[in-house]
VEXPA-668314 format. One record per residue (C-alpha): residue number from 1; x, y, z. Coordinates in steps of 0.2 Angstrom, whole numbers. Layout:
N
resi;c1;c2;c3
NUM;X;Y;Z
...
END
This chain:
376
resi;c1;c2;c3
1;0;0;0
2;16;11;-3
3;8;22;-17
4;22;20;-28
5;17;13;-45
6;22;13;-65
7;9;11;-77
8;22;5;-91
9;17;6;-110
10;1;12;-113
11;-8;25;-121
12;-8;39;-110
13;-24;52;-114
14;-24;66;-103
15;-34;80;-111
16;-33;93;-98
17;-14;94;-103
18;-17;89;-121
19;-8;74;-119
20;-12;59;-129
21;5;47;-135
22;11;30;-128
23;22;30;-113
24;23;27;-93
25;14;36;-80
26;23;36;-63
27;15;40;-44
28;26;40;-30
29;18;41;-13
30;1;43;-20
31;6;59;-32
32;8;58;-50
33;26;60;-52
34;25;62;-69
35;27;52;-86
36;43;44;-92
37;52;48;-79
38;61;37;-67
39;50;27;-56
40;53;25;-34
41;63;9;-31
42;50;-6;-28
43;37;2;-37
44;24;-9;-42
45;23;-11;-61
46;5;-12;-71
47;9;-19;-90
48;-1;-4;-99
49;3;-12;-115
50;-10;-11;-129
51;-22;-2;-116
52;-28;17;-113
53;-22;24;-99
54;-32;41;-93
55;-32;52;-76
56;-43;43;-64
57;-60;44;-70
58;-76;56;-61
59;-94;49;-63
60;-100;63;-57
61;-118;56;-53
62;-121;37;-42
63;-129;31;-29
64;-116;22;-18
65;-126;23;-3
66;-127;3;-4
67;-137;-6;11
68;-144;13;16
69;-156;14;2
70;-164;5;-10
71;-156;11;-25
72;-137;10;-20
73;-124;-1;-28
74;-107;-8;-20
75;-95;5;-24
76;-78;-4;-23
77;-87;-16;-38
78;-92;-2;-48
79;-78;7;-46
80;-68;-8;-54
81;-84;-11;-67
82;-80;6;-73
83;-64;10;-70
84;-69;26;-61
85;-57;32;-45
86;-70;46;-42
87;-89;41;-38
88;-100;57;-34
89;-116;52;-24
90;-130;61;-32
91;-142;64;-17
92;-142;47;-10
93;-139;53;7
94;-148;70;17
95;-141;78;33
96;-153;65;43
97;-143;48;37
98;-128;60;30
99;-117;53;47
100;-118;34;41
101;-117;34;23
102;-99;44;28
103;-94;29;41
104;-100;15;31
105;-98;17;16
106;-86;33;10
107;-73;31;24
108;-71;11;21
109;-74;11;1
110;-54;9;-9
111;-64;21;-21
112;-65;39;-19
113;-82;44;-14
114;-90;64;-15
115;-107;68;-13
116;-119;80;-17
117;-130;80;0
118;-149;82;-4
119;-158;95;4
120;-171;83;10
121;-168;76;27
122;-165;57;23
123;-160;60;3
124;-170;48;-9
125;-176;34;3
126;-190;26;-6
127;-185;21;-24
128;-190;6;-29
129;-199;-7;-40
130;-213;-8;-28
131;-213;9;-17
132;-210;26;-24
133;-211;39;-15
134;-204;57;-20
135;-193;63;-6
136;-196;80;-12
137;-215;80;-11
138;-217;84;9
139;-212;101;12
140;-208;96;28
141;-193;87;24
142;-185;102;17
143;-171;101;28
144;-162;119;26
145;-154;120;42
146;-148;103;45
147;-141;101;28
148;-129;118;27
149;-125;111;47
150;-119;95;37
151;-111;102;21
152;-100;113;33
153;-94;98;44
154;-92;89;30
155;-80;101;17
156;-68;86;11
157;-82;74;5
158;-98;85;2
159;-94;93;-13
160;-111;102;-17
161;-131;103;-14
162;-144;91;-23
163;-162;92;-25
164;-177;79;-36
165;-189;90;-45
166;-202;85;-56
167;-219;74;-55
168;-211;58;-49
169;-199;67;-36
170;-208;82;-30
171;-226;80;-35
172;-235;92;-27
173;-225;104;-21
174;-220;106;-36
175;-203;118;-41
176;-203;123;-22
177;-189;113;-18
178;-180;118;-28
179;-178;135;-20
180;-174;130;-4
181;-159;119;-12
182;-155;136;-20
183;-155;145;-4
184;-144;131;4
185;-131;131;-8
186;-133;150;-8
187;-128;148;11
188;-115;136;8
189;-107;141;-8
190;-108;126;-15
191;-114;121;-31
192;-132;113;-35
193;-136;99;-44
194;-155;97;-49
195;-163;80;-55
196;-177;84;-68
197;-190;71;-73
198;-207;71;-80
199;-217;88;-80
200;-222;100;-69
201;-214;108;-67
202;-208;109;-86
203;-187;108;-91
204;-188;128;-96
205;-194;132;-77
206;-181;123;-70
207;-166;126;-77
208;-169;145;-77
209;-166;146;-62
210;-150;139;-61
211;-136;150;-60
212;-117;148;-65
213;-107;132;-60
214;-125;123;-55
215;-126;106;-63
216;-143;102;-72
217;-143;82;-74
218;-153;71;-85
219;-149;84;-99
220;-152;71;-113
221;-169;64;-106
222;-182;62;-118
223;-200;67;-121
224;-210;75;-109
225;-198;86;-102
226;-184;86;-116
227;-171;99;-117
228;-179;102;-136
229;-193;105;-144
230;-202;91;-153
231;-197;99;-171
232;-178;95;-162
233;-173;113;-158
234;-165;115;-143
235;-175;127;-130
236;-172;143;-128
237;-169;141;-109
238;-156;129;-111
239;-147;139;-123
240;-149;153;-109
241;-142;143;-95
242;-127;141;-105
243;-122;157;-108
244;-123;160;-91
245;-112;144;-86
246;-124;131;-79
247;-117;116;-82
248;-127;100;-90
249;-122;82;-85
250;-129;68;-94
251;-134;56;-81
252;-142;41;-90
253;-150;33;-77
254;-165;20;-78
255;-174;36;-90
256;-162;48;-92
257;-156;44;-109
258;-163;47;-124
259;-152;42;-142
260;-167;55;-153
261;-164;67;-139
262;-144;65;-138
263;-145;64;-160
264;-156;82;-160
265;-144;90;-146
266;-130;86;-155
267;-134;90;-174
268;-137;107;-165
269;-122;110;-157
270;-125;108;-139
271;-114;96;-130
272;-115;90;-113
273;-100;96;-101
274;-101;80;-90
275;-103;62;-94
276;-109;52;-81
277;-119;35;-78
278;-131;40;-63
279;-128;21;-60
280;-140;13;-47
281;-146;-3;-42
282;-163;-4;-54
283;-151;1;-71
284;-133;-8;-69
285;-139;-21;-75
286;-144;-8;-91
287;-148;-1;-97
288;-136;13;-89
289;-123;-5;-84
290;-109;10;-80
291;-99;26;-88
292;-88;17;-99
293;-104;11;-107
294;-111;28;-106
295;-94;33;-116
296;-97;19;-126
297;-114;27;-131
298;-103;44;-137
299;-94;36;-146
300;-107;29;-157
301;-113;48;-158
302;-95;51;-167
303;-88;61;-153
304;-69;54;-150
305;-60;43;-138
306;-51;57;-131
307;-66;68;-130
308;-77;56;-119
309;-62;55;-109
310;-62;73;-106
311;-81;74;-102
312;-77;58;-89
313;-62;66;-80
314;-57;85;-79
315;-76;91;-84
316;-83;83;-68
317;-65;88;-58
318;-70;108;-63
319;-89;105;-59
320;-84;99;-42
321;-70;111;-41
322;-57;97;-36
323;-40;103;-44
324;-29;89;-40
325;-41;78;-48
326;-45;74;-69
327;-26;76;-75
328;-11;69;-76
329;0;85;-72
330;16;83;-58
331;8;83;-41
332;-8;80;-43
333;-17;66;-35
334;-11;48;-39
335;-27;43;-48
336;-26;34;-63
337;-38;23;-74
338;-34;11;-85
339;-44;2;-99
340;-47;-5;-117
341;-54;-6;-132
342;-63;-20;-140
343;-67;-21;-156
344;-85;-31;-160
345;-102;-27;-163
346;-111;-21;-148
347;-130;-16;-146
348;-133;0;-135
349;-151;2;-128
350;-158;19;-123
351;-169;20;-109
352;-185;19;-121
353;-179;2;-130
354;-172;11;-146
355;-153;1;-150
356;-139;8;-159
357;-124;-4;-164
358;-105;2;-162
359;-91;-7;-167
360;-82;-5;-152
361;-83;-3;-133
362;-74;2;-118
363;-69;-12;-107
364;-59;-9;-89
365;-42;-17;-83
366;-40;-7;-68
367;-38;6;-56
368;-27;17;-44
369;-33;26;-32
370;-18;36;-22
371;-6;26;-31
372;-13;10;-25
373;-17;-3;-39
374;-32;-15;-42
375;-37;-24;-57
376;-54;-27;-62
END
């Protein structure tokens, strides 16, 4: 557990430093150290060799929070699944449960766990096949108080705000929540990230009231509640939140992802800024299954391998405002991801059952975390 680790031979893809050539990354006491240079004696040695080797991957929206609700996933497998170093809890946890999900699950875990705390007081605690219950639709739970007490005592893991708005999440109250996460990460300055599903109220309401560095997620859903119109034009909101720098995450999710959606975006020339799999226990299995899959799905849209890289490492590292994360650069955090790609014909499933086939995927080999390797 020294820390101390070559990566020997791979393609190395660091974006953020325009970096993409075949070489060694070196970590010396769970620090990058830098690439091709000489590696701390008794340094563990990874073959890279015909693999893609990448800063340590952010997916920047899971539910981690496994055995504490109903939707998480075991993070140390999923982190290997996905070869991600970094998982962001998306609103898994509020300040009432908040205290447990740090003891049992970030302190323990090999991965690198963040969160976004949601502003309601025991975060998304009844999501499943059978009971759903919007933990957004009693006012009551609106937790204000408790969750900027929480985000403060928290500052090394709790990396932002999170609120559910929309039919399914908040119901009847409506875009109400909403405001009262506004007002929490107003008090904490933090960003926010909000969940949108199915109307009320509608995208444009939402996202026009975010303000710069927010995150909306679930930016590629698909009808009702698309980021476009239906003759594929993107809204004038959106293009509005843009220019004043909200930032737009993709997570996938169980409905998150539509291809028609993600096609129309893109022949209009909005990209998302973030990548990310908002992995939980009802789509790993798909069809979200993790963000290499979710990178996969870019791919086959014709963005490149080192431009989902990009969105998947130092894109999420600048919306959580982590600078030692998402690079490669001399000193920065030892995290590094490694994986290939295999050729073959593999079918990718939206969330409403439309498949596109791509002659490629994106399959993991390992992980460091602080230097310290493990293979998937």
């Amino acid at each position: 557990m020294s820390g101390d680790l070559i990566i020997r031979g791979g393609r190395i893809i660091d974006p953020a430093n325009g970096i993409d050539r075949i070489g060694d990354v070196v970590v010396s006491g769970g620090k990058i150290a830098g690439l091709d240079v000489d590696a701390p004696e008794g340094a563990q040695v990874i073959d890279a060799k015909d693999a893609i080797v990448t800063p340590g991957l952010i997916d920047l929206h899971t539910h981690v929070y496994w055995g504490g609700t109903s939707l998480g996933v075991d993070p140390d497998a999923y982190a290997l699944k996905s070869a991600c170093t970094t998982l962001v809890d998306a609103g898994s946890a509020g300040p009432g449960n908040y205290p447990g999900f740090a003891k049992h699950i970030i302190e323990p875990s090999f991965a690198r766990i963040l969160a976004f705390l949601h502003v309601s007081f025991a975060g998304i605690y009844a999501f499943s096949s059978r009971i759903m219950v919007g933990e957004s639709h009693n006012m009551r739970l609106m937790a204000a108080r408790e969750s900027a007490e929480i985000a403060r005592a928290n500052p090394e893991t709790v990396i932002g705000i999170k609120v559910r708005i929309g039919a399914h999440a908040s119901g009847a109250s409506g875009i109400f929540p909403l405001d009262v996460a506004l007002d929490v990460a107003d008090e904490t300055g933090l960003p926010l990230m909000v969940h949108i599903d199915e109307p009320p109220p509608s995208y444009g309401e939402v996202v026009s009231r975010l303000r710069k560095g927010d995150v909306l997620t679930h930016c590629f859903r698909p009808f009702p509640n698309a980021p476009m119109h239906g003759t594929g034009k993107v809204r004038a909101e959106v293009r509005a939140a843009r220019e004043r720098g909200v930032l737009f995450d993709i997570g996938h999710g169980q409905g998150s992802f539509a291809w028609k959606s993600a096609r129309a975006m893109l022949a209009e020339g909005f990209r998302p800024d973030v990548i990310s799999s908002d992995v939980h226990a009802f789509c790993i299995n798909g069809p979200a299954h993790d963000n290499l899959s979710v990178m996969t799905k870019f791919m086959a849209l014709g963005w490149t391998l080192p431009e989902v890289i990009e969105a998947a490492s130092i894109a999420p590292a600048r919306a959580i405002q982590r600078d030692d994360l998402g690079h490669l650069s001399k000193g920065a955090t030892g995290d590094v991801s490694v994986f290939r790609e295999v050729e073959g014909d593999v079918a990718l499933s939206d969330v409403v059952g439309e498949v596109v086939h791509h002659d490629r995927r994106l399959s993991p080999v390992g992980i460091a975390v602080d230097g310290v390797w493990r293979q998937a």
